[in-house]
Residue, then its C-alpha position, 0 to 999 in steps of 0.5 A: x500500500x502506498x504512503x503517499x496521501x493527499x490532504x485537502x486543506x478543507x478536509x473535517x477530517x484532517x487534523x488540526x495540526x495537519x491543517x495548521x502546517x497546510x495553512x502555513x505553508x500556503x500562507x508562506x507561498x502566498x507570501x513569496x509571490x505577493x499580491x500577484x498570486x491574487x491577481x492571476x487567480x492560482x488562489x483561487x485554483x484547488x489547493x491540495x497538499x501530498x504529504x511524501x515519505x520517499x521518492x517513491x511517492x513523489x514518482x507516483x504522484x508524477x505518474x499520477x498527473x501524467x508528468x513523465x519521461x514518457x509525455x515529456x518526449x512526446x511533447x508535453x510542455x504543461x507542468x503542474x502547479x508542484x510546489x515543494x514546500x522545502x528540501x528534506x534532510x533524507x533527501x541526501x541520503x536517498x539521493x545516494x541510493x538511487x541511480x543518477x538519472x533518477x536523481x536528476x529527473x526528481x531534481x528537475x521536475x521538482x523544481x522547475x514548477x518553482x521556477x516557472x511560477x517565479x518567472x509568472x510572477x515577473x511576466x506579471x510585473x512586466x504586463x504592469x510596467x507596460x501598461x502603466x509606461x503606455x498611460x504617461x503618469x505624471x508626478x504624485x499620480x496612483x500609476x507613477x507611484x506604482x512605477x516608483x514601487x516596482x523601480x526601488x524593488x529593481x533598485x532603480x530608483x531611490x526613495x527620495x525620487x517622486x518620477x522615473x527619467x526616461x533612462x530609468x525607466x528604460x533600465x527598469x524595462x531591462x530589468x523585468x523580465x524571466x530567466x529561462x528555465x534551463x538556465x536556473x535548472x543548470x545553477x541549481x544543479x550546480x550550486x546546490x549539489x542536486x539539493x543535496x548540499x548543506x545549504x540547500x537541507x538546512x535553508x532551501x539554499x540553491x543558489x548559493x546565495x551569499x549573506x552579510x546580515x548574520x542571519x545567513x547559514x555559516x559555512x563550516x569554514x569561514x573565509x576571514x578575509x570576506x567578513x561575516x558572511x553565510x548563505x542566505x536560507x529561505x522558508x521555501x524553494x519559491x522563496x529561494x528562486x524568486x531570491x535568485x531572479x531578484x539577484x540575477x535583475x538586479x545586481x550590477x555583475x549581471x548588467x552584460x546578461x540582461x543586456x543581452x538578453x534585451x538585445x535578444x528581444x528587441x530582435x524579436x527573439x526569445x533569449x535561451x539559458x544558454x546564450x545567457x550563461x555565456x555572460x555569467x562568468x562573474x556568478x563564480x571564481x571559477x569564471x570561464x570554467x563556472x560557464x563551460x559547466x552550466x553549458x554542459x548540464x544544460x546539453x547533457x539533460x537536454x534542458x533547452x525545451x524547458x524554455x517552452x514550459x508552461x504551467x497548467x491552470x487546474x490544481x496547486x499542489x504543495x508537497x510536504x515531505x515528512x521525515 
C-alpha cells in the first residue's frame, strides 16, 4: 500500500495540526509571490497538499498527473502547479541510493514548477510596467507611484525620487523580465549539489546565495578575509528562486546578461539559458570554467525545451515531505 496521501486543506477530517502546517505553508507561498498570486487567480485554483515519505511517492504522484519521461518526449510542455514546500534532510541520503538519472529527473521536475511560477510572477510585473509606461503618469499620480514601487524593488530608483527619467525607466524595462528555465535548472544543479548540499537541507539554499546580515547559514569554514558572511536560507524553494531572479535583475555583475538578453528581444527573439550563461562568468571564481559547466548540464539533460514550459491552470499542489 502506498504512503503517499493527499490532504485537502478543507478536509473535517484532517487534523488540526495537519491543517495548521497546510495553512502555513500556503500562507508562506502566498507570501513569496505577493499580491500577484491574487491577481492571476492560482488562489483561487484547488489547493491540495501530498504529504511524501520517499521518492517513491513523489514518482507516483508524477505518474499520477501524467508528468513523465514518457509525455515529456512526446511533447508535453504543461507542468503542474508542484510546489515543494522545502528540501528534506533524507533527501541526501536517498539521493545516494538511487541511480543518477533518477536523481536528476526528481531534481528537475521538482523544481522547475518553482521556477516557472517565479518567472509568472515577473511576466506579471512586466504586463504592469507596460501598461502603466503606455498611460504617461505624471508626478504624485496612483500609476507613477506604482512605477516608483516596482523601480526601488529593481533598485532603480531611490526613495527620495517622486518620477522615473526616461533612462530609468528604460533600465527598469531591462530589468523585468524571466530567466529561462534551463538556465536556473543548470545553477541549481550546480550550486546546490542536486539539493543535496548543506545549504540547500538546512535553508532551501540553491543558489548559493551569499549573506552579510548574520542571519545567513555559516559555512563550516569561514573565509576571514570576506567578513561575516553565510548563505542566505529561505522558508521555501519559491522563496529561494524568486531570491535568485531578484539577484540575477538586479545586481550590477549581471548588467552584460540582461543586456543581452534585451538585445535578444528587441530582435524579436526569445533569449535561451544558454546564450545567457555565456555572460555569467562573474556568478563564480571559477569564471570561464563556472560557464563551460552550466553549458554542459544544460546539453547533457537536454534542458533547452524547458524554455517552452508552461504551467497548467487546474490544481496547486504543495508537497510536504515528512521525515
Amino acid at each position: 500500500m502506498s504512503r503517499m496521501k493527499s490532504i485537502s486543506r478543507c478536509s473535517v477530517r484532517t487534523s488540526w495540526v495537519s491543517w495548521l502546517t497546510t495553512a502555513v505553508l500556503s500562507l508562506t507561498l502566498l507570501t513569496a509571490g505577493g499580491c500577484a498570486e491574487e491577481k492571476n487567480g492560482e488562489s483561487k485554483l484547488p489547493h491540495r497538499t501530498v504529504v511524501t515519505r520517499s521518492t517513491e511517492d513523489v514518482f507516483e504522484l508524477f505518474d499520477s498527473l501524467g508528468y513523465t519521461a514518457g509525455s515529456w518526449a512526446k511533447g508535453m510542455r504543461e507542468i503542474p502547479r508542484i510546489y515543494m514546500t522545502r528540501i528534506p534532510e533524507r533527501w541526501k541520503t536517498e539521493s545516494d541510493k538511487i541511480p543518477v538519472p533518477r536523481k536528476k529527473q526528481i531534481f528537475f521536475r521538482l523544481l522547475a514548477p518553482v521556477i516557472l511560477r517565479a518567472n509568472e510572477l515577473i511576466m506579471m510585473e512586466r504586463e504592469d510596467l507596460d501598461n502603466l509606461t503606455a498611460m504617461n503618469p505624471g508626478p504624485g499620480s496612483k500609476e507613477m507611484k506604482v512605477l516608483l514601487e516596482l523601480g526601488r524593488k529593481y533598485k532603480v530608483t531611490g526613495e527620495d525620487d517622486e518620477s522615473l527619467t526616461a533612462e530609468q525607466l528604460a533600465e527598469l524595462k531591462t530589468r523585468v523580465d524571466i530567466i529561462p528555465p534551463s538556465l536556473a535548472l543548470a545553477q541549481g544543479a550546480e550550486e546546490s549539489g542536486w539539493g543535496t548540499s548543506r545549504f540547500a537541507l538546512l535553508g532551501n539554499s540553491l543558489f548559493g546565495q551569499w549573506d552579510f546580515s548574520g542571519k545567513g547559514i555559516k559555512p563550516e569554514q569561514q573565509r576571514s578575509e570576506l567578513g561575516d558572511y553565510g548563505l542566505a536560507a529561505f522558508d521555501t524553494p519559491l522563496a529561494a528562486v524568486i531570491a535568485y531572479t531578484r539577484n540575477l535583475n538586479t545586481h550590477r555583475a549581471y548588467a552584460r546578461m540582461r543586456q543581452l538578453r534585451a538585445e535578444i528581444r528587441q530582435k524579436g527573439n526569445e533569449p535561451t539559458g544558454f546564450e545567457l550563461a555565456d555572460t555569467l562568468d562573474k556568478y563564480s571564481e571559477r569564471g570561464q570554467a563556472y560557464v563551460d559547466g552550466l553549458h554542459a548540464i544544460m546539453r547533457v539533460n537536454k534542458l533547452a525545451a524547458v524554455d517552452l514550459a508552461r504551467l497548467a491552470d487546474d490544481e496547486v499542489i504543495l508537497i510536504e515531505p515528512a521525515e
